[in-house]
Each structure stands twice: as structure tokens, then as C-alpha cells.
C-alpha positions in Angstrom: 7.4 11.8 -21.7 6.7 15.3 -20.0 3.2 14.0 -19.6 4.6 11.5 -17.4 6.4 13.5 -15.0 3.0 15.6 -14.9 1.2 12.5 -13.8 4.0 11.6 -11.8 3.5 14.9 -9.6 0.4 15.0 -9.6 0.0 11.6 -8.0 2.9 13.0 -5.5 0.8 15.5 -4.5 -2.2 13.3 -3.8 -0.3 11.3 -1.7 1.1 13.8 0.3 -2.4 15.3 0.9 -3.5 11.6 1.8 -0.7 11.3 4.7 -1.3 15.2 5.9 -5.5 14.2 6.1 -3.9 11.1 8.4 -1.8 13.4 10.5 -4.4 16.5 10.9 -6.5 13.5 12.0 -4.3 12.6 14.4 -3.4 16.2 15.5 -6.8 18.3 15.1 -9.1 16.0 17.3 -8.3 14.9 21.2 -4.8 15.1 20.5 -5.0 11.0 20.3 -2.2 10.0 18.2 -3.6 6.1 17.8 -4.4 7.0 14.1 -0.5 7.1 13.0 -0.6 3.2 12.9 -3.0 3.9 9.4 0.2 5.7 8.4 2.6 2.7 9.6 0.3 0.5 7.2 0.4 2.5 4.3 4.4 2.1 4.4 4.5 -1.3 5.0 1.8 -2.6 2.4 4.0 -2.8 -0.7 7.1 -4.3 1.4 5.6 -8.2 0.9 5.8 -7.2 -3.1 8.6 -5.4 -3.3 10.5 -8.3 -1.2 9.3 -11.0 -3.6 9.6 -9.2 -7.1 13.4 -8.0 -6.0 14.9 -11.9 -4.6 14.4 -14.6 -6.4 12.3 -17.8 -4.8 14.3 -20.9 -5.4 18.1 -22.1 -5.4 20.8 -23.8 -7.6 20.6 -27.0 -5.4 21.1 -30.0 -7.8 18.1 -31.6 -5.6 15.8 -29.0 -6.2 14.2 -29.2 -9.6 12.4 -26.5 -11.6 9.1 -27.4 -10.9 9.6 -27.0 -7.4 11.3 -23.5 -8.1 8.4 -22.4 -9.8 5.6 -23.8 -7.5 7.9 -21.8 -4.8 8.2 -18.5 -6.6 3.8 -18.6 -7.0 3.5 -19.5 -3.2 5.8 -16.7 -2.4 3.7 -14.6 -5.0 0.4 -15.4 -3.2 1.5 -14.8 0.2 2.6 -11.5 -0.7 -0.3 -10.5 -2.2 -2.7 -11.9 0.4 -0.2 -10.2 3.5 -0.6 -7.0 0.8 -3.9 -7.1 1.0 -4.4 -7.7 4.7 -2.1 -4.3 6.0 -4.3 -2.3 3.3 -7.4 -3.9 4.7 -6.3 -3.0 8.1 -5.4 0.5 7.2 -8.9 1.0 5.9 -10.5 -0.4 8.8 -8.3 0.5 11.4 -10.5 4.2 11.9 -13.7 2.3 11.6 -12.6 0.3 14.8 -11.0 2.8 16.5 -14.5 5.1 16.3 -16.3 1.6 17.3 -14.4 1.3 20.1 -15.1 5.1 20.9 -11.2 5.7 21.3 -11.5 9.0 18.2 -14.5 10.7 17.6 -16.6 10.4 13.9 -14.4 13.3 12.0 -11.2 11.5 12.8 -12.3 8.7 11.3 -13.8 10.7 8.1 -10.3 12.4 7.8 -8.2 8.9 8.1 -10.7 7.1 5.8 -10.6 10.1 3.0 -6.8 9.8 3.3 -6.2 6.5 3.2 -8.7 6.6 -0.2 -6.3 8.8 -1.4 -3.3 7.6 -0.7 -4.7 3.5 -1.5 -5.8 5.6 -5.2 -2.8 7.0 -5.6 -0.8 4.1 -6.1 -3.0 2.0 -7.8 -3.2 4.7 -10.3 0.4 5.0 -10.3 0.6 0.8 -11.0 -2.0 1.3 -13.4 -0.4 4.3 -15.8 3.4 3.2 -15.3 3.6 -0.7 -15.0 1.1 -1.1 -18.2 3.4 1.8 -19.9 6.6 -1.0 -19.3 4.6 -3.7 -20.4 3.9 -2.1 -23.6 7.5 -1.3 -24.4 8.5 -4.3 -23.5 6.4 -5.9 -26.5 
């Protein structure tokens, strides 16, 4: 148990270092501020999962039968995982088009990348070591 809440701050930390890379990045170099929209899609990436897992897909309409509350609650599944995937896509390459486009400079876009890594690692180890721990008790 206390290992957890070691694990659990130590991934709090990493994150927090992830968003402060993103900010420096933002604040350190030409003072262009265009970099915060990584930050906007590292908040916004788990909303599509965290809208789908929390209301339930599907009513108690006598004309709507189970399969079709099923089918609905996979569709709703898939389309938040795909919109997942797209904001962390796009928070990933967001830097590399912004230093295409010649709008921040190449450490910029080394700071915002390492961040995002971190902050993208962070919760995927965070999923990885918690939700598995739940499914095991839950057997």
C-alpha cells in the first residue's frame, strides 16, 4: 500500500516536470506563447474516456433492445478512443508543425516534445500500475 502512494508521487512529479518543460518552452524562447495549446491537449485527452466510462450508452426505452444498447455502448467506446488518440497525436505533433512552419525555433520544440513524453508516460504508467492492480482484486 505505501508503495503505491510512492509510485503515486512519483508519477506526480513527472507530470508536473512534463507541464513546466511545456511552459519554459513557451516562456524561455521568443516569448511565443502558441505552445500552451500542447498543454490544452494534454487536459482534454482523457475527457472522450472519462465521458464514456462515467454515463452509460443506451436507455430503458421499451423499443430499444439490448443488442442495440450494446452495439451503442462499443461505438461510443471507439469514438472515444479514436478522439483520444487524435488530441494525443496532436499534442505530439503540434511542436513538430509549429518548428515546420518556423513560428518557434528547434529548442522549443525539443522542450514541448520531452514534456509531452513525459507527461503522455506518465499516465500510461499510471493506467498501467493502478487499473491492472483493480482488475486483480476484482478476481
Amino acid at each position: 500500500k505505501l508503495q503505491n502512494i510512492y509510485g503515486l508521487i512519483a508519477l506526480a512529479c513527472v507530470l508536473s516536470v512534463g507541464i513546466i518543460l511545456n511552459i519554459l518552452a513557451c516562456a524561455l524562447f521568443d516569448n511565443n506563447w502558441w505552445l500552451l495549446f500542447v498543454v490544452l491537449a494534454y487536459v482534454s485527452a482523457p475527457i472522450p474516456d472519462i465521458l464514456v466510462t462515467r454515463c452509460r450508452c443506451g436507455g430503458d426505452d421499451d423499443f430499444e433492445s439490448v443488442d442495440m444498447s450494446v452495439l451503442t455502448g462499443r461505438v461510443a467506446k471507439d469514438a472515444a478512443y479514436f478522439t483520444t488518440g487524435a488530441l494525443v497525436i496532436s499534442g505530439l505533433a503540434l511542436p513538430l508543425i509549429l518548428a515546420h512552419t518556423e513560428v518557434i525555433s528547434l529548442a522549443p520544440m525539443i522542450m514541448s516534445l520531452c514534456g509531452g513524453l513525459l507527461v503522455y508516460g506518465a499516465i500510461l504508467v499510471y493506467l498501467k500500475i493502478f487499473h491492472d492492480t483493480e482488475d486483480d482484486e476484482d478476481e
